[in-house]
N, C-alpha and C positions, 0 to 999 in steps of 0.2 A: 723868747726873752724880752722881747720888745712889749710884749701885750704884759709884763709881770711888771716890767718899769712902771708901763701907763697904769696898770692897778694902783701900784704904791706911790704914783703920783697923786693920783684922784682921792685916795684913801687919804692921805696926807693934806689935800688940798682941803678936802671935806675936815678932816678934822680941824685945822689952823681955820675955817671959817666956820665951823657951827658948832664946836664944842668949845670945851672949856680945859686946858691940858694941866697935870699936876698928879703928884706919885699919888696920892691921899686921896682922888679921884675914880669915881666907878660907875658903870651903869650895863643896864641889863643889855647883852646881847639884844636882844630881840627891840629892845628902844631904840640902839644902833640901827638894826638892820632894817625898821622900820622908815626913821625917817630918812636914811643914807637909800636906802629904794626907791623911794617917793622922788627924791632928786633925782636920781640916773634908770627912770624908766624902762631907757633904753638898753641899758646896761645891765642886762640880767643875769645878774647873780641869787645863787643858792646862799641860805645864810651859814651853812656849813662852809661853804668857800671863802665866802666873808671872812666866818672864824680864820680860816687860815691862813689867808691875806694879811689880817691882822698880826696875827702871831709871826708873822715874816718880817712884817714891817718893823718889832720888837716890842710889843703889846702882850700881857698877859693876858689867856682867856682859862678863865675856870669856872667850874661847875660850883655852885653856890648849895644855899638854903631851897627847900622844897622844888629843886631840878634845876631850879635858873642858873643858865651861863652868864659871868661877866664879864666885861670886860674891863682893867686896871689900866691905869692912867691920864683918862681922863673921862669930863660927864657931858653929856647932849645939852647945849645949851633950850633956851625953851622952841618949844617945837612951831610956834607961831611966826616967832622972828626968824627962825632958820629957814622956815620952808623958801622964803623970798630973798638970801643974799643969796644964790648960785645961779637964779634966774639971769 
C-alpha cells in the first residue's frame, strides 16, 4: 500500500509540475510515458503500469485513432522546460 501512495504521489506531483490540467485536455500515452521516464530513471516503470497508475489516480486512458492510447485530462506541458523543474 505504501509503494501505491508514493506512485500516486509522484504521478500527481509530475503532473501539477509539468503538465497542463483541464477536462478538454489529452495526450498520447506514450508522450507521457516518455518524458514522466526520463524524470524518474530510477523509478522503472512499464508504460502499461503507468497506464494503470493513472487510471487509479482517476485519469481516463483509451485507445484512440491508428492504435494510440491517451490519456484525458490533461497535456505535457513542452518538453524542454519540463525536463528541468524536477531536477
Amino acid at each position: 500500500m505504501q509503494y501505491y501512495t508514493e506512485d500516486c504521489d509522484i504521478l500527481n506531483n509530475f503532473i501539477d509540475n509539468c503538465c497542463t490540467r483541464g477536462v478538454d485536455l489529452k495526450c498520447t500515452l506514450k508522450e507521457f510515458y516518455d518524458v514522466f521516464s526520463s524524470q524518474y530513471e530510477n523509478r522503472r516503470i512499464q508504460q502499461k503500469t503507468l497506464s494503470k497508475r493513472l487510471q487509479d489516480a482517476g485519469f481516463e486512458v483509451d485507445k484512440g485513432t491508428a492504435g494510440r492510447h491517451y490519456v484525458y485530462g490533461f497535456s505535457v506541458d513542452d518538453h524542454t522546460n519540463t525536463m528541468n523543474l524536477l531536477k
